[in-house]
Backbone as CSV, one residue per row, in Angstrom:
resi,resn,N_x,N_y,N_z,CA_x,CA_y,CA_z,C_x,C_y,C_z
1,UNK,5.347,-27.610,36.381,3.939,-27.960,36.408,3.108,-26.679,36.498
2,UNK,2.093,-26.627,35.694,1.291,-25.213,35.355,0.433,-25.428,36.708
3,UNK,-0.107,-24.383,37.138,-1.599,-24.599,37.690,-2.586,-23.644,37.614
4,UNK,-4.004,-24.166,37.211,-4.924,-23.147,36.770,-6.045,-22.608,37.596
5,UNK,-6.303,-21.580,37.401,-7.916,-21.105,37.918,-8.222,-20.837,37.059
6,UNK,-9.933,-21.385,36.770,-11.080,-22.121,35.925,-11.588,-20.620,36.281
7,UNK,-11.896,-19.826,35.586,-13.473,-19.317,36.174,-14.239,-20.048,35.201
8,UNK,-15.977,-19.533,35.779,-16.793,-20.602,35.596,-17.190,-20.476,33.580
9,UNK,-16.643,-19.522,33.116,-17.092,-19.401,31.786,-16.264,-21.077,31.668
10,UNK,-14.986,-20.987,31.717,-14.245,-22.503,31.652,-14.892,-23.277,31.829
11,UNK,-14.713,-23.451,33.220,-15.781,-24.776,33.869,-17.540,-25.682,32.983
12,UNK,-17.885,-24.616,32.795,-18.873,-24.617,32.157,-18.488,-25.310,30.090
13,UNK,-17.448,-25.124,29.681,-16.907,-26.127,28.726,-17.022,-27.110,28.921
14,UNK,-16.806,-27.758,30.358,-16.607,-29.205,30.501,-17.654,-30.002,30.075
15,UNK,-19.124,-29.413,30.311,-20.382,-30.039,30.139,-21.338,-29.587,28.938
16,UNK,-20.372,-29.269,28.104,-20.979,-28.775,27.363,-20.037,-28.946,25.406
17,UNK,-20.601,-29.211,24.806,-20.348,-29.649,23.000,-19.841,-28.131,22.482
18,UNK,-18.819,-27.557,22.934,-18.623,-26.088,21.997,-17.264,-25.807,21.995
19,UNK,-17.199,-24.620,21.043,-15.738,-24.431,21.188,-14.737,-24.327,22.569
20,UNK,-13.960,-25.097,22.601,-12.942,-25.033,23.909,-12.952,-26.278,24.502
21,UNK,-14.320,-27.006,24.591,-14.791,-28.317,25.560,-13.777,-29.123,25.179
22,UNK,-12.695,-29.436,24.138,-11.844,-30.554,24.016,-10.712,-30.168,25.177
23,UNK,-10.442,-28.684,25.033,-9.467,-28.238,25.702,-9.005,-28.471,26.631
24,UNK,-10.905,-27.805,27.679,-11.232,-28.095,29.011,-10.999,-29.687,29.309
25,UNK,-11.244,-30.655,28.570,-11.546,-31.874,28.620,-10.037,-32.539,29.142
26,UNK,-9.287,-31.868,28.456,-8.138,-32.563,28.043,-6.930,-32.074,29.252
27,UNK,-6.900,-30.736,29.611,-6.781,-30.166,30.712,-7.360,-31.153,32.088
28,UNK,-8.370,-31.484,32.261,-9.195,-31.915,33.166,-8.573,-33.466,33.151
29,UNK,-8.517,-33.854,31.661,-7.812,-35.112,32.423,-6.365,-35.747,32.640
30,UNK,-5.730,-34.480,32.199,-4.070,-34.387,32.369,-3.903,-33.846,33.712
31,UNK,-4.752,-33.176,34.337,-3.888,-32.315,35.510,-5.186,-33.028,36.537
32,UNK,-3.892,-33.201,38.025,-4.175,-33.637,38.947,-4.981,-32.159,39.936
33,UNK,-5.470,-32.860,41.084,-6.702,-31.627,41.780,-6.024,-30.547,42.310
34,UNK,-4.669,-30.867,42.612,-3.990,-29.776,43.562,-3.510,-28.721,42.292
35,UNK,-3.741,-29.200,40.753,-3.448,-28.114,39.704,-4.336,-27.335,39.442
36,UNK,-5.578,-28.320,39.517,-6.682,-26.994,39.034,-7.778,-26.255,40.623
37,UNK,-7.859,-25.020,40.475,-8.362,-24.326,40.924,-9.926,-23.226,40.919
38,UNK,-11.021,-22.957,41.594,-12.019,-22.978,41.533,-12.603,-21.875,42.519
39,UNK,-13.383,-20.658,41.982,-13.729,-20.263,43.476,-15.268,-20.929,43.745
40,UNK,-15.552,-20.509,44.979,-16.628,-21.246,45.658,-17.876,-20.556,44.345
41,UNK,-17.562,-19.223,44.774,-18.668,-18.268,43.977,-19.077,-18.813,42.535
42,UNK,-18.056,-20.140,41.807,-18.467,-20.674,40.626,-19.789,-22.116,40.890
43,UNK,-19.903,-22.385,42.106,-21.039,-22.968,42.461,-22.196,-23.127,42.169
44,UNK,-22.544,-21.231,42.148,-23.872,-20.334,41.384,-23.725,-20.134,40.582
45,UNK,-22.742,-19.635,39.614,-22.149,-19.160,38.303,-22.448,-19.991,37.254
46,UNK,-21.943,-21.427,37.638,-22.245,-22.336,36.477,-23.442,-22.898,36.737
47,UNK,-23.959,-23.190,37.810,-25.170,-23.686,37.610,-26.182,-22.997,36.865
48,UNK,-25.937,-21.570,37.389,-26.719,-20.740,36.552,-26.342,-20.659,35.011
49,UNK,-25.524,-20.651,34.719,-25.131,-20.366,33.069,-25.404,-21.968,32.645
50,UNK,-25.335,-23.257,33.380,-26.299,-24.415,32.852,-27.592,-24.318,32.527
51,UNK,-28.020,-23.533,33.159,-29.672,-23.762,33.179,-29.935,-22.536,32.279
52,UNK,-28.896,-21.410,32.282,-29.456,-20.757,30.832,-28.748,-21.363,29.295
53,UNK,-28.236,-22.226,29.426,-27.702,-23.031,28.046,-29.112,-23.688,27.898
54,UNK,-29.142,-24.417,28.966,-30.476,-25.510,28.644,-31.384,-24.858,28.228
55,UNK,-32.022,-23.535,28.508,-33.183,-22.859,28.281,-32.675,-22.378,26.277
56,UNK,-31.754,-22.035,26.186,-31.272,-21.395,24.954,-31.425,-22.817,24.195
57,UNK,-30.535,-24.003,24.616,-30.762,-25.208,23.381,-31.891,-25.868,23.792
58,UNK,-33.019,-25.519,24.300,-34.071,-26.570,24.849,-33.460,-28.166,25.497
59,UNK,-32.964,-27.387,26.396,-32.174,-29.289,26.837,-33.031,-29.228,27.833
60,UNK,-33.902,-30.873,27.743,-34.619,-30.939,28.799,-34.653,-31.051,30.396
61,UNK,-35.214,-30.662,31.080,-34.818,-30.187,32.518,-34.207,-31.786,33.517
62,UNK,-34.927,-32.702,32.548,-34.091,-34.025,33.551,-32.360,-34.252,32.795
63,UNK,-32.197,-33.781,31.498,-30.670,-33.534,31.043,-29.919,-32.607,32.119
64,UNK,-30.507,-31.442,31.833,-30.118,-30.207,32.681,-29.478,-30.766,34.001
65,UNK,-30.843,-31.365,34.885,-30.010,-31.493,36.293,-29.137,-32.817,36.185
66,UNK,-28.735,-33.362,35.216,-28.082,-34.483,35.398,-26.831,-33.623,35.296
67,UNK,-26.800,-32.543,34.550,-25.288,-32.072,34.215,-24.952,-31.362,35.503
68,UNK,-26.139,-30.966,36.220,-25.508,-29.973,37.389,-25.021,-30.613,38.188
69,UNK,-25.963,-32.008,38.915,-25.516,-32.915,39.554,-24.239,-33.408,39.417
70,UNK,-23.439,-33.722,38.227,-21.912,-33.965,38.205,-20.811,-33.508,38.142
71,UNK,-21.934,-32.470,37.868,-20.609,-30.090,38.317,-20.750,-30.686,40.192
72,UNK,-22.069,-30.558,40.996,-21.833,-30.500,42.304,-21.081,-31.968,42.902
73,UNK,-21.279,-32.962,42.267,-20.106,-34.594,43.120,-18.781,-34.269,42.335
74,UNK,-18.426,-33.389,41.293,-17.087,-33.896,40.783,-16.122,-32.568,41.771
75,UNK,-16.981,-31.217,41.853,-16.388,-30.272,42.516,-15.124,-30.593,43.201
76,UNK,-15.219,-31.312,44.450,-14.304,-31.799,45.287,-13.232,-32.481,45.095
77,UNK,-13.515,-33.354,44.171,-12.581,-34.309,43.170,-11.777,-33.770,42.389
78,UNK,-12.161,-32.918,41.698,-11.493,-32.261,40.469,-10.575,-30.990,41.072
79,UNK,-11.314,-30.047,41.762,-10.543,-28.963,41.894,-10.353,-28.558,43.739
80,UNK,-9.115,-27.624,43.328,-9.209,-26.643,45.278,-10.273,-25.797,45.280
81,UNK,-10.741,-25.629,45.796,-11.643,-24.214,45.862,-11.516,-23.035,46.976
82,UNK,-11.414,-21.923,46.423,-11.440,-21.364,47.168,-12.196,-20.493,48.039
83,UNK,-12.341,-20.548,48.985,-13.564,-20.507,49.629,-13.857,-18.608,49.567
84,UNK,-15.243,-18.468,49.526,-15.598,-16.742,50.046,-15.811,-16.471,50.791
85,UNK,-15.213,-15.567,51.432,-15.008,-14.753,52.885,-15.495,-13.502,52.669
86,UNK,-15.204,-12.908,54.196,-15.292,-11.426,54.253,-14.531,-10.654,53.173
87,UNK,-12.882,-11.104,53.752,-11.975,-10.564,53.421,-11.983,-10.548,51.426
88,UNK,-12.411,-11.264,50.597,-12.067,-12.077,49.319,-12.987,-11.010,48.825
89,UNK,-14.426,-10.851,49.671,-15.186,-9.695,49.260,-14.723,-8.256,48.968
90,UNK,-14.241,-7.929,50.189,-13.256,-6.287,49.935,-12.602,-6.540,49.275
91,UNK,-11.614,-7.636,48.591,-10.520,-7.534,47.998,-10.941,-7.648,46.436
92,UNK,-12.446,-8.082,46.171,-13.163,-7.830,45.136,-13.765,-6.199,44.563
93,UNK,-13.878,-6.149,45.909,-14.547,-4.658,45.695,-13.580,-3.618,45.331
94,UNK,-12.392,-4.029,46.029,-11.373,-3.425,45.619,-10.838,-2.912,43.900
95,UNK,-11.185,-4.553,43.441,-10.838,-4.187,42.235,-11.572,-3.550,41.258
96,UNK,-13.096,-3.611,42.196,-13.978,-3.021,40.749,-13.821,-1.373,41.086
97,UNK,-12.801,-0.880,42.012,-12.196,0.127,41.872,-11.170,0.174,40.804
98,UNK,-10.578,-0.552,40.423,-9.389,-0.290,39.401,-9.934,-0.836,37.923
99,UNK,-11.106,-1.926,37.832,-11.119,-1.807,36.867,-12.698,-1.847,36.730
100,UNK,-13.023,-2.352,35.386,-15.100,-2.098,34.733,-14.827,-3.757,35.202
101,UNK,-15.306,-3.974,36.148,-15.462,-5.567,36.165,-17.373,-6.073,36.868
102,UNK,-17.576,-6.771,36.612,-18.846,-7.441,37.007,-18.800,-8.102,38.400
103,UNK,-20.084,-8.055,39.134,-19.738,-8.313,40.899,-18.966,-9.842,40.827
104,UNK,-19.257,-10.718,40.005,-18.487,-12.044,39.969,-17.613,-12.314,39.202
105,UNK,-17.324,-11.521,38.714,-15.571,-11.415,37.859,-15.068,-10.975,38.659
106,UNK,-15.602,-9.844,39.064,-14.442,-9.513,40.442,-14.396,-10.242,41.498
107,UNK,-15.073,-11.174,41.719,-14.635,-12.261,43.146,-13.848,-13.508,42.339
108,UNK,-14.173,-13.817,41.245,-13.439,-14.586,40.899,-12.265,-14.471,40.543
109,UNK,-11.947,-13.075,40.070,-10.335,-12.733,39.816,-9.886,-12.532,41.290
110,UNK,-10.363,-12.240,42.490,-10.176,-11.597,43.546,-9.343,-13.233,44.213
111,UNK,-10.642,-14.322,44.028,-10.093,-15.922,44.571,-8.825,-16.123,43.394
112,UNK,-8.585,-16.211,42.355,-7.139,-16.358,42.014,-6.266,-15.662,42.224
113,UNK,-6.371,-14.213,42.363,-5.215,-13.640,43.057,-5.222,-14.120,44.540
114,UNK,-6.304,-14.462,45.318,-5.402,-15.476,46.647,-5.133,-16.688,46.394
115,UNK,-5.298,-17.526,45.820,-5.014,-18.532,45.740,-3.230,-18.687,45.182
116,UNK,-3.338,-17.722,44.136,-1.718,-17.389,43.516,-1.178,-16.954,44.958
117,UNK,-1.431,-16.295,45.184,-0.635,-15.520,46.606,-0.356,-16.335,48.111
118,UNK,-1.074,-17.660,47.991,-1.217,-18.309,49.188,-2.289,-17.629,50.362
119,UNK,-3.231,-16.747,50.178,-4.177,-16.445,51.518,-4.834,-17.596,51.713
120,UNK,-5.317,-17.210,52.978,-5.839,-17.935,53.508,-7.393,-18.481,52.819
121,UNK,-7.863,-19.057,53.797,-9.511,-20.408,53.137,-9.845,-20.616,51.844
122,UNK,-8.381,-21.354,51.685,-8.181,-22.186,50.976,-8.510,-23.606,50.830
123,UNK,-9.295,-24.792,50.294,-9.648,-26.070,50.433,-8.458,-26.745,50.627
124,UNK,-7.453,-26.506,49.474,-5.820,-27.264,48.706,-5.402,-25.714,49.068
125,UNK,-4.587,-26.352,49.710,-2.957,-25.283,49.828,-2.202,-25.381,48.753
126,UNK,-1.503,-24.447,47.927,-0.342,-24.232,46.906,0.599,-24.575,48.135
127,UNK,1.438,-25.685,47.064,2.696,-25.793,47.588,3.743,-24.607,47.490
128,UNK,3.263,-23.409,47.038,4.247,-22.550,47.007,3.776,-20.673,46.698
129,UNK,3.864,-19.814,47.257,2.961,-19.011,47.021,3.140,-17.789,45.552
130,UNK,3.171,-17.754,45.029,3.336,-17.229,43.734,3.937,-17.897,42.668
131,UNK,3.387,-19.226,42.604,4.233,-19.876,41.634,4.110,-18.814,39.838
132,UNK,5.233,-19.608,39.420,5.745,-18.932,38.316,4.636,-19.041,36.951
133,UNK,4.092,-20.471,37.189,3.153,-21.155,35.983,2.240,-21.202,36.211
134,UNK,1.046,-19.811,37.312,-0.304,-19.735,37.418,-0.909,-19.168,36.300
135,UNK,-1.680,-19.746,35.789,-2.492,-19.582,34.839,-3.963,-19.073,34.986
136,UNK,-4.745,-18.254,34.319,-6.119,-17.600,34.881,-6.936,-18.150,33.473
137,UNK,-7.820,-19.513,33.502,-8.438,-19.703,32.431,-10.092,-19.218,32.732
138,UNK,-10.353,-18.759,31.235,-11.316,-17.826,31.394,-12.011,-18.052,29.978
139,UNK,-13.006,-18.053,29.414,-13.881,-17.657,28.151,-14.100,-16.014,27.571
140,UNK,-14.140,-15.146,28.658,-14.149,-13.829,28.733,-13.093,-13.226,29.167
141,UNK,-12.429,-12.127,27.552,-11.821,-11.585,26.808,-11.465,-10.082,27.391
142,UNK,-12.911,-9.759,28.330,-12.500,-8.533,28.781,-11.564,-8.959,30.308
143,UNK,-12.264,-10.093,31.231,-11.885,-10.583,32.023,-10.195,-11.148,31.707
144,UNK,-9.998,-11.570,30.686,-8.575,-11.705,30.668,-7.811,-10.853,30.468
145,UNK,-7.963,-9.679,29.718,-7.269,-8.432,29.357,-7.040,-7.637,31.116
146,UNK,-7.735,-7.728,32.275,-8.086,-7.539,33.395,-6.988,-8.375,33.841
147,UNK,-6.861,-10.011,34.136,-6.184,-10.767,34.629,-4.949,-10.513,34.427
148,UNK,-4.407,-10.519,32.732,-3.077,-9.873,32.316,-2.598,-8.681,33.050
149,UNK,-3.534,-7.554,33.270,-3.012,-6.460,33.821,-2.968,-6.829,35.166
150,UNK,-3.082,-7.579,35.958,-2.899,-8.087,37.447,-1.586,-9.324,37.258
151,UNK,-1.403,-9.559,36.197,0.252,-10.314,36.254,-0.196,-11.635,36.197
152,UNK,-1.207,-12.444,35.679,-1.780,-13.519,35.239,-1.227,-14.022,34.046
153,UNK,-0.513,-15.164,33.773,-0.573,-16.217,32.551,-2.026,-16.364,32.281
154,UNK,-2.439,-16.125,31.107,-3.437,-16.479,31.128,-4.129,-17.611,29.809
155,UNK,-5.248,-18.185,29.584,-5.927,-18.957,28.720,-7.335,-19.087,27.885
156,UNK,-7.686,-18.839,27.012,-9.273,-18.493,26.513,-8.592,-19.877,25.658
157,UNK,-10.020,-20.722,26.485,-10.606,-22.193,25.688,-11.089,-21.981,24.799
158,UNK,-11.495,-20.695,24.371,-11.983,-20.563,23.166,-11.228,-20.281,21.557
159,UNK,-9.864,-20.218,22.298,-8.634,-20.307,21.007,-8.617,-21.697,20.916
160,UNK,-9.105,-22.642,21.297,-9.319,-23.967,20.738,-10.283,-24.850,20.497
161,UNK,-10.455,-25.974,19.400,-11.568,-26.298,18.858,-12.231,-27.304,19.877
């Protein structure tokens, strides 16, 4: 059994008509909550990248919050999340020592490398701490080339229609 961390470029497929959304879709309704994975920090991430879709396709603002509204009730349902801490912070900062990463690519790669690893404040505990079939799904290309070099399986929804 695979299990994934979404960052929010992913997440953001789900609610949305574009390349990958069958993927995400299909993912989302094959795999149970303890498979897919989420950091907290995608909370702001997608809401924000909703409300700049809506502004880019003129989707009107009572569409808009209907989509955010079912990003914030399905959250819990759908995925673990992993929560942001002190610690998740340094271990972000850390990396934008090793690599060109953005302040929320690096917390979000920072929450799948704990979540793969079993640390702690966690929502869903991994039944196992480095499983073999963690997967890092992502839309962004530089962010996965990043994930790979940290020992990530990884996925771009955007290799599919």
């Amino acid at each position: 059994m695979a299990i994934y961390f979404l960052d929010s470029s992913a997440i953001v497929k789900r609610y949305f008509l574009e390349r990958g959304h069958n993927w995400i879709r299909v993912l989302h309704e094959s795999a149970k909550r303890s498979e897919l994975y989420i950091s907290q920090a995608a909370f702001i991430e997608v809401v924000a990248s909703i409300c700049r879709k809506a502004r880019e396709q003129n989707i009107p603002v009572e569409v808009r919050d209907t989509i955010i509204n079912s990003f914030r009730q399905g959250v819990w349902r759908s995925y673990g999340v992993r929560l942001v801490d002190e610690t998740l912070y340094t271990a972000a900062g850390d990396l934008c020592r090793s690599y060109k990463l953005r302040s929320y690519d690096a917390v979000q790669l920072a929450c799948a490398i704990a979540v793969r690893t079993g640390k702690e404040a966690l929502e869903v505990e991994l039944s196992e701490p480095n499983p073999p079939d963690f997967v890092f799904v992502s839309g962004d290309i530089k962010l996965l080339d990043i994930a790979l070099a940290e020992g990530f399986r990884v996925e771009d929804p955007n290799n599919y229609s």
